[in-house]
N, CA, C and O atoms as a CHARMM CRD file, in Angstrom:
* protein
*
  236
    1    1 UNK  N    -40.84100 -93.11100  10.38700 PROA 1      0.00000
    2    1 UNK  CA   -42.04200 -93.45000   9.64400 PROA 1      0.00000
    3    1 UNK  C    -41.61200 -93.80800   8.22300 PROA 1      0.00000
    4    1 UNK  O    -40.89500 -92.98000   7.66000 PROA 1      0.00000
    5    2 UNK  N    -41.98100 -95.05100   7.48000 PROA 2      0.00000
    6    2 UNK  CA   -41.83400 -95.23900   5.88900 PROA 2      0.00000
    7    2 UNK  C    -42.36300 -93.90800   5.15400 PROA 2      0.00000
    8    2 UNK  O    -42.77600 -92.76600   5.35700 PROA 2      0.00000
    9    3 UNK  N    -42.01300 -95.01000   3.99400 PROA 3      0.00000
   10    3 UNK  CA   -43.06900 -94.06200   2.89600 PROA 3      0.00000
   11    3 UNK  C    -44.33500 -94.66400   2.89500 PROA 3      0.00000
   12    3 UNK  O    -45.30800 -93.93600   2.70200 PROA 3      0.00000
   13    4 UNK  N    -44.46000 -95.61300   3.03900 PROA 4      0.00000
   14    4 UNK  CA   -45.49900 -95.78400   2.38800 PROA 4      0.00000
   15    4 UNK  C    -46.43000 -95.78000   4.13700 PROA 4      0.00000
   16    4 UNK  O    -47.19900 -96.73600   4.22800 PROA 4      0.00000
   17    5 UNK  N    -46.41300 -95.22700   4.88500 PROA 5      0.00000
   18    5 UNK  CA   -47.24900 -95.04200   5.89400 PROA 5      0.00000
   19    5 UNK  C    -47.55100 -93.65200   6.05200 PROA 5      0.00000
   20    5 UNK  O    -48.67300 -93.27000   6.38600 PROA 5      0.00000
   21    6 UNK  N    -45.88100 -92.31100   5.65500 PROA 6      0.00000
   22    6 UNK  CA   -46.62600 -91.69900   5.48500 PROA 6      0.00000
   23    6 UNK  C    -47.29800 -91.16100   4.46100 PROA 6      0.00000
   24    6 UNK  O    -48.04900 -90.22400   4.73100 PROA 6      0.00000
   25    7 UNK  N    -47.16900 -91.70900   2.78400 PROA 7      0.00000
   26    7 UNK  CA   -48.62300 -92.05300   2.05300 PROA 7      0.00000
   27    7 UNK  C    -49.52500 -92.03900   2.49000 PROA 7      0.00000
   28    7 UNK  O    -50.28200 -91.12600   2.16400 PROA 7      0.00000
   29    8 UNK  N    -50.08400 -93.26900   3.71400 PROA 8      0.00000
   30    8 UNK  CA   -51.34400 -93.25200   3.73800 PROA 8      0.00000
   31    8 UNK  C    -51.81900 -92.29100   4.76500 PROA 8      0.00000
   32    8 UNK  O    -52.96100 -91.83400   4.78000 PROA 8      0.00000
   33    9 UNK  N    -50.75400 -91.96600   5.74600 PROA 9      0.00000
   34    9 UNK  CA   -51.44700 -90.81500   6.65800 PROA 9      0.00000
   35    9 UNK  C    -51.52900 -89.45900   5.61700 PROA 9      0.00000
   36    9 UNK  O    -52.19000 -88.58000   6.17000 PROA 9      0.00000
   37   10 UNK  N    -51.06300 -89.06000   4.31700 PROA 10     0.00000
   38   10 UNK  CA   -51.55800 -87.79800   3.45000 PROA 10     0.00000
   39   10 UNK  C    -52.87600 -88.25000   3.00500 PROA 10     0.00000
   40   10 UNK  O    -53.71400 -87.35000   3.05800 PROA 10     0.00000
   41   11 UNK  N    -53.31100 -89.38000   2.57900 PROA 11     0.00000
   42   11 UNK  CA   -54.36600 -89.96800   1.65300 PROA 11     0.00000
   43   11 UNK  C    -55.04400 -89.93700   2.58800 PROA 11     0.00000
   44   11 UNK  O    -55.76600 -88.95700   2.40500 PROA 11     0.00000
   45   12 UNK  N    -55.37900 -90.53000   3.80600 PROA 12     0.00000
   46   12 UNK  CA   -56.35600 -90.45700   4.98700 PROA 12     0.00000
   47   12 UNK  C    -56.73000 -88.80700   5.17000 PROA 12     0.00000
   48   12 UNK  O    -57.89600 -88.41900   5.09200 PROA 12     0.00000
   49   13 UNK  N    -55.75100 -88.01700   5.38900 PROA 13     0.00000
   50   13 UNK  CA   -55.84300 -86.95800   5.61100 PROA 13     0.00000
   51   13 UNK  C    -56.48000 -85.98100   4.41400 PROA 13     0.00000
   52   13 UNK  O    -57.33300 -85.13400   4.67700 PROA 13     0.00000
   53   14 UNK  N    -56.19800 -86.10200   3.67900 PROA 14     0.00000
   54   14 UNK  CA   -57.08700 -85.51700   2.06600 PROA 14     0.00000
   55   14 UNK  C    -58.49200 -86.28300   2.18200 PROA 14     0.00000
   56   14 UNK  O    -59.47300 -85.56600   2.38000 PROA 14     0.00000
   57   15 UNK  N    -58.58000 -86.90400   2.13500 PROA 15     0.00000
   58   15 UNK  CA   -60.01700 -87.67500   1.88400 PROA 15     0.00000
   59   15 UNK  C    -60.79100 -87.25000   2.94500 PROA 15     0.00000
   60   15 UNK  O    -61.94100 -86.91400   2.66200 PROA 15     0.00000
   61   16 UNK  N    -60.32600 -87.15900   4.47700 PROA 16     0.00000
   62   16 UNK  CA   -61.11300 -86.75000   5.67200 PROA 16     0.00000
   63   16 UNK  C    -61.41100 -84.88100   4.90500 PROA 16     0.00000
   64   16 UNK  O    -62.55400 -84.46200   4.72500 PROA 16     0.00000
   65   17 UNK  N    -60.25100 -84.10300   4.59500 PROA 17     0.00000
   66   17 UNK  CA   -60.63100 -83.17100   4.65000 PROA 17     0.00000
   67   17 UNK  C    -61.47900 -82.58700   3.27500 PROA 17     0.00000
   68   17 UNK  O    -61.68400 -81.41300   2.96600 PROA 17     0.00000
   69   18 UNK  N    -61.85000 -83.71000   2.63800 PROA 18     0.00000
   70   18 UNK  CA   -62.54600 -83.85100   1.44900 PROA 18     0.00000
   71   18 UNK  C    -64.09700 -84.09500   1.80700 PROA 18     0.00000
   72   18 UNK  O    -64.99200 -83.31800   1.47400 PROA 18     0.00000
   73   19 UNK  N    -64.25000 -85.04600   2.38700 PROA 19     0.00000
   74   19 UNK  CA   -65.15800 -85.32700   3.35900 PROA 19     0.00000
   75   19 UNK  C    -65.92500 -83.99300   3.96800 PROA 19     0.00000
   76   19 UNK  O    -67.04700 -83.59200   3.65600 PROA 19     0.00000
   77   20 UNK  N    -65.12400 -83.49300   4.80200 PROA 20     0.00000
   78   20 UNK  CA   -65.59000 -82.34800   5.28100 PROA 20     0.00000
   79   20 UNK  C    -66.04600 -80.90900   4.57100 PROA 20     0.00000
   80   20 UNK  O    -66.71700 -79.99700   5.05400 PROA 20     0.00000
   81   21 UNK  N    -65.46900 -81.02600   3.31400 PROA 21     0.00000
   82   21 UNK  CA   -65.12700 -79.55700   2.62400 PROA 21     0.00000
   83   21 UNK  C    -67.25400 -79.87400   1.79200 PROA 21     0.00000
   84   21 UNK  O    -68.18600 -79.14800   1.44700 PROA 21     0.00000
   85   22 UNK  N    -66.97100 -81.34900   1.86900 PROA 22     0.00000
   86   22 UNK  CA   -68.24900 -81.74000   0.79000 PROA 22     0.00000
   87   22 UNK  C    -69.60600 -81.88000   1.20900 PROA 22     0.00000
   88   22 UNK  O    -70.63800 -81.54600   0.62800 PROA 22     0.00000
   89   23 UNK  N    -69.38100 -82.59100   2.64000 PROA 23     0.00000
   90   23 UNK  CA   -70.31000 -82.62000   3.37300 PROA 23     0.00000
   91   23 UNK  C    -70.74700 -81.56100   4.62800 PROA 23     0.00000
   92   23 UNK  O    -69.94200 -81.12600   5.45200 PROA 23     0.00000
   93   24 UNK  N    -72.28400 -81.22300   4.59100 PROA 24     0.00000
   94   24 UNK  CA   -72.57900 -80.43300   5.82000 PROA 24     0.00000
   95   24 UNK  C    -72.42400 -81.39000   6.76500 PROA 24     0.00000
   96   24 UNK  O    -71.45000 -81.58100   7.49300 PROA 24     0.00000
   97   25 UNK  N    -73.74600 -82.14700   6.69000 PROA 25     0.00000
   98   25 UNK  CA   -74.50700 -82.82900   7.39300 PROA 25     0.00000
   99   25 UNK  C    -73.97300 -84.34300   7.79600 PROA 25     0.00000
  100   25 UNK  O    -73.07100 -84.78900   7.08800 PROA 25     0.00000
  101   26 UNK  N    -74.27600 -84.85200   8.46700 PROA 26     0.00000
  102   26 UNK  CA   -73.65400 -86.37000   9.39100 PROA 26     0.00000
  103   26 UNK  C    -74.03200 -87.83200   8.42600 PROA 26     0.00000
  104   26 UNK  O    -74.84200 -88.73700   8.62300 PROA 26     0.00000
  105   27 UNK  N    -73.13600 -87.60100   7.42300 PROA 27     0.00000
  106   27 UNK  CA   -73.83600 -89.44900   6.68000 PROA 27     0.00000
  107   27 UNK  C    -72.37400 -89.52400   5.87300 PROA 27     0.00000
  108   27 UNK  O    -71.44100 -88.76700   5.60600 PROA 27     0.00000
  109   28 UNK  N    -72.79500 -91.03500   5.63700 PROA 28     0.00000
  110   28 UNK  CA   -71.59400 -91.44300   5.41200 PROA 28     0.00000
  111   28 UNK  C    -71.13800 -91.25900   3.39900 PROA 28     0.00000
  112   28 UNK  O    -72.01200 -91.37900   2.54000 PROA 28     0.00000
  113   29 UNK  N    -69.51800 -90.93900   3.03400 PROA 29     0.00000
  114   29 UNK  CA   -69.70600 -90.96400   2.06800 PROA 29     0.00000
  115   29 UNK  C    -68.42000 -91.60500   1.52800 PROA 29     0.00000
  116   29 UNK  O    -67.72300 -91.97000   2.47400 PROA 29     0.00000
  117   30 UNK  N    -67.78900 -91.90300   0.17700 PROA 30     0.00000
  118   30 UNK  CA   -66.93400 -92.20200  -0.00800 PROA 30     0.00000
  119   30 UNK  C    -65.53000 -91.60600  -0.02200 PROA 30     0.00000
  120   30 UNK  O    -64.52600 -92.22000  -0.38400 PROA 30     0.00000
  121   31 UNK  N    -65.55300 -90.74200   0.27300 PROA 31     0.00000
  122   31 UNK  CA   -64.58000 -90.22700   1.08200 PROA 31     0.00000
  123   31 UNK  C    -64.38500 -90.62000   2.45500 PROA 31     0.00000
  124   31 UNK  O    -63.42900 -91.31000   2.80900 PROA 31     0.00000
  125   32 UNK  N    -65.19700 -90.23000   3.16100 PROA 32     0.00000
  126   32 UNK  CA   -64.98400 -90.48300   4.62500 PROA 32     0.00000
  127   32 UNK  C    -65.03200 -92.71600   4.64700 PROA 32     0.00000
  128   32 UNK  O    -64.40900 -93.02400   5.66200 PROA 32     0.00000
  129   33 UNK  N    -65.36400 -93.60900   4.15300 PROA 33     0.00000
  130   33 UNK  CA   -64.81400 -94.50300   3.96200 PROA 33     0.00000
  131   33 UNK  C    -63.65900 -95.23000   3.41900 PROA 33     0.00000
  132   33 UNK  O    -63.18600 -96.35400   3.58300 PROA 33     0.00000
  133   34 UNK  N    -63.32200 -94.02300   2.59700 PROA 34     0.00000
  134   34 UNK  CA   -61.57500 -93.73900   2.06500 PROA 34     0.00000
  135   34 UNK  C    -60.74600 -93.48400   3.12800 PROA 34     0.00000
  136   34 UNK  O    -59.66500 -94.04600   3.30500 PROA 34     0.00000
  137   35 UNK  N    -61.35300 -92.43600   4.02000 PROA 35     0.00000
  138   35 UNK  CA   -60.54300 -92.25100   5.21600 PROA 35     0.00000
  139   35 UNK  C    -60.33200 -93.47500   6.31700 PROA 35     0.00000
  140   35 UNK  O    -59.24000 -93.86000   6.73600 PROA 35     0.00000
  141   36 UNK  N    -61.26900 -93.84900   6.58300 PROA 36     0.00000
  142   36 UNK  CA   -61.16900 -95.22200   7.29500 PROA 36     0.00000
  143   36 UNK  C    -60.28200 -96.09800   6.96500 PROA 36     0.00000
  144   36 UNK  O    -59.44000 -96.51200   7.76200 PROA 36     0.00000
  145   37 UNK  N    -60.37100 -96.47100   5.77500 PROA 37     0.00000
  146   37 UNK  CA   -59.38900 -97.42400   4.99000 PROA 37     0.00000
  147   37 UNK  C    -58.11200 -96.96300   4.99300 PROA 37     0.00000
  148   37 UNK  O    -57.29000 -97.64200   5.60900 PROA 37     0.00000
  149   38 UNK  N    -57.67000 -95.75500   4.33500 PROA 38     0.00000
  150   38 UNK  CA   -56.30700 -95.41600   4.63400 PROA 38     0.00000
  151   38 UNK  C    -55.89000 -95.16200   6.03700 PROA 38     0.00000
  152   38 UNK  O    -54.71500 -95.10700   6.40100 PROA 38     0.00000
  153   39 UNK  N    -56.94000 -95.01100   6.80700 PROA 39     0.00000
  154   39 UNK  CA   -55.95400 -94.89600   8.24100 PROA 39     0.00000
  155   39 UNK  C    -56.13800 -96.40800   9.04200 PROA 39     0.00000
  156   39 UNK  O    -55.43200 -96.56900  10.03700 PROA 39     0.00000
  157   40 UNK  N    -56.92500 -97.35300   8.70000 PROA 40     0.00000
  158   40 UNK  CA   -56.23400 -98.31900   9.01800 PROA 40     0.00000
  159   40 UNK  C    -54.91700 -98.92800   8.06900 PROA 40     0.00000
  160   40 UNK  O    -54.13900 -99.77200   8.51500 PROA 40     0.00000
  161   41 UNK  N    -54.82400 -98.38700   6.78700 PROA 41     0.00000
  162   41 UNK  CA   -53.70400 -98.69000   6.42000 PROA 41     0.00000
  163   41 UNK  C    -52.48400 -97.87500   7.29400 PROA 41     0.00000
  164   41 UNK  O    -51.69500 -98.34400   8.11500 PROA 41     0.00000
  165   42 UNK  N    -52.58800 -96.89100   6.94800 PROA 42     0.00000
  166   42 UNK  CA   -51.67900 -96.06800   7.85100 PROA 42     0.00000
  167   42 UNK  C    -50.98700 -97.01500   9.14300 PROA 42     0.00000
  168   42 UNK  O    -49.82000 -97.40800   9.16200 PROA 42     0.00000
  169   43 UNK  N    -51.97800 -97.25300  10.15400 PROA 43     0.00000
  170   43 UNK  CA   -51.72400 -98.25800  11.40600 PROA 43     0.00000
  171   43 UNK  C    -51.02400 -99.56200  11.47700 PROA 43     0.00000
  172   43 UNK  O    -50.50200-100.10900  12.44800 PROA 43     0.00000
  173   44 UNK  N    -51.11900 -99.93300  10.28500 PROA 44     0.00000
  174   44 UNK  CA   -50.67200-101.48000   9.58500 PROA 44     0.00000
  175   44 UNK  C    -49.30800-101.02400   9.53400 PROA 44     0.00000
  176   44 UNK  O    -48.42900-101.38200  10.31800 PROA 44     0.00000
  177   45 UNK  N    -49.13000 -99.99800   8.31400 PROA 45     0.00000
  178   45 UNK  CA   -47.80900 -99.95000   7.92800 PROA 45     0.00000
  179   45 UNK  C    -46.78600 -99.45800   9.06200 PROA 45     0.00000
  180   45 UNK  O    -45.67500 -99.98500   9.02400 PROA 45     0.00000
  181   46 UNK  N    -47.03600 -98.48500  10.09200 PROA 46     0.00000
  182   46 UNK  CA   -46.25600 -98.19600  11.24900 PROA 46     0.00000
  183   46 UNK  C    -46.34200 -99.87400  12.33000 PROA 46     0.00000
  184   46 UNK  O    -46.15400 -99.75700  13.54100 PROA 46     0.00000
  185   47 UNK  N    -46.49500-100.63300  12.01300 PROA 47     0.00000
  186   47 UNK  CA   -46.92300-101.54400  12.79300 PROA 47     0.00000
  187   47 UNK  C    -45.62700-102.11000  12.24400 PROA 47     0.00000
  188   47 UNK  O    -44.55700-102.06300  12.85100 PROA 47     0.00000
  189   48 UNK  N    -45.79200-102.59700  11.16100 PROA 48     0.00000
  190   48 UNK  CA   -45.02100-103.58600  10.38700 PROA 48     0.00000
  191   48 UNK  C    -43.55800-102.73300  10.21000 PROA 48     0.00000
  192   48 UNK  O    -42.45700-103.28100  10.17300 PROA 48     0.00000
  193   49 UNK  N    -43.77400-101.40500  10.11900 PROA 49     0.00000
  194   49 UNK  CA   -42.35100-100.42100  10.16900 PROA 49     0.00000
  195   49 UNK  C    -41.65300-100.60900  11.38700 PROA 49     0.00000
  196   49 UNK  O    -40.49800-100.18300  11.38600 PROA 49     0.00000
  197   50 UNK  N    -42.11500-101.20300  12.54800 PROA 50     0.00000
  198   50 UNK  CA   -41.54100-101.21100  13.78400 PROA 50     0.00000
  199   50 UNK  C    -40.62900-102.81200  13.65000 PROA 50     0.00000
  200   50 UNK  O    -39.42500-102.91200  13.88900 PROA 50     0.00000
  201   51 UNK  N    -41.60700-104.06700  13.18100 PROA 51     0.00000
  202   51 UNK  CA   -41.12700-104.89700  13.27700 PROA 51     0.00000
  203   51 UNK  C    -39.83900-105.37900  12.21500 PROA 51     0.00000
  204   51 UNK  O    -38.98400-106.24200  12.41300 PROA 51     0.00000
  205   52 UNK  N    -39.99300-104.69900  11.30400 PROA 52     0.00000
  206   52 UNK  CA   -38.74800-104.99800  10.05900 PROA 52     0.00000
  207   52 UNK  C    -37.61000-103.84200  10.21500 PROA 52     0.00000
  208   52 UNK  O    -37.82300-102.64300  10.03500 PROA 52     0.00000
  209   53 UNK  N    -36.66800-104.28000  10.49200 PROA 53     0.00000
  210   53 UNK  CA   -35.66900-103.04500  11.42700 PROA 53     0.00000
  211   53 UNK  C    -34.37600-103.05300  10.60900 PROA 53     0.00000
  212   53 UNK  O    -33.82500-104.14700  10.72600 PROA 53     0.00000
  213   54 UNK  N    -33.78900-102.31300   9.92100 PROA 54     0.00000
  214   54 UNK  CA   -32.40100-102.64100   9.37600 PROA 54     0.00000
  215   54 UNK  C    -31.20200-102.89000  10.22200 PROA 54     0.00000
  216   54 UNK  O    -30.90000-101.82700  10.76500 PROA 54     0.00000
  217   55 UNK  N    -30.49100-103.73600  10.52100 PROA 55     0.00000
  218   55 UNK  CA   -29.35700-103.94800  10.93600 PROA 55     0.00000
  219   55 UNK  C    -28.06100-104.25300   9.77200 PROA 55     0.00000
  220   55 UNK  O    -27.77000-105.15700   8.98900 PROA 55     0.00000
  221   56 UNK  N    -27.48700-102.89400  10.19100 PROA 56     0.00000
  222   56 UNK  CA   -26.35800-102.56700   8.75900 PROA 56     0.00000
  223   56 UNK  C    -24.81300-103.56200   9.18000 PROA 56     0.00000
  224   56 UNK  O    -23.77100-103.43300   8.53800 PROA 56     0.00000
  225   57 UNK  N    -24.94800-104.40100  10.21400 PROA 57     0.00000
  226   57 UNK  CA   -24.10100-104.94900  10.90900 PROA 57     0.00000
  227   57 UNK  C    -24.33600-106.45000  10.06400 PROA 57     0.00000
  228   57 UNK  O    -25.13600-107.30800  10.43800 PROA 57     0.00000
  229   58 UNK  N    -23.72200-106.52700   9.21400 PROA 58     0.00000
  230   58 UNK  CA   -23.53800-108.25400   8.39900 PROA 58     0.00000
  231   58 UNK  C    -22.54200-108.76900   9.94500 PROA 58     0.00000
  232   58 UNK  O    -21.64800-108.19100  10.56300 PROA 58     0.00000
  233   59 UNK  N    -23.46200-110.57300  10.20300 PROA 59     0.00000
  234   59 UNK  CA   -22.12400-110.96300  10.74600 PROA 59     0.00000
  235   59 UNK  C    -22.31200-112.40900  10.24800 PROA 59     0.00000
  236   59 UNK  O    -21.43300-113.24800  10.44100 PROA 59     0.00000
């Protein structure tokens, strides 16, 4: 996993449990749309972490 994916899986993860700590009740808030956003970032960056691969082999 990068850094910067798992960045966004801590930031997704704070904001969800921010979300929760703040809210009782079922509506939407900016947190829990923070969460959305960073975990589709999250998904992006393991995406793109798969396709850019180091090969330490110069030929």
């Amino acid at each position: 996993m990068s850094k910067s994916a798992a960045g966004f899986f801590v930031l997704a993860l704070l904001s969800g449990i921010l979300h929760l700590a703040l809210v009782q009740d079922a509506m939407v808030t900016l947190p829990l749309i923070a969460c959305g956003i960073f975990s589709a970032l999250f998904v992006l960056a393991l995406i793109a972490g798969r396709k850019f691969k180091f090969d330490p082999v110069l030929r």
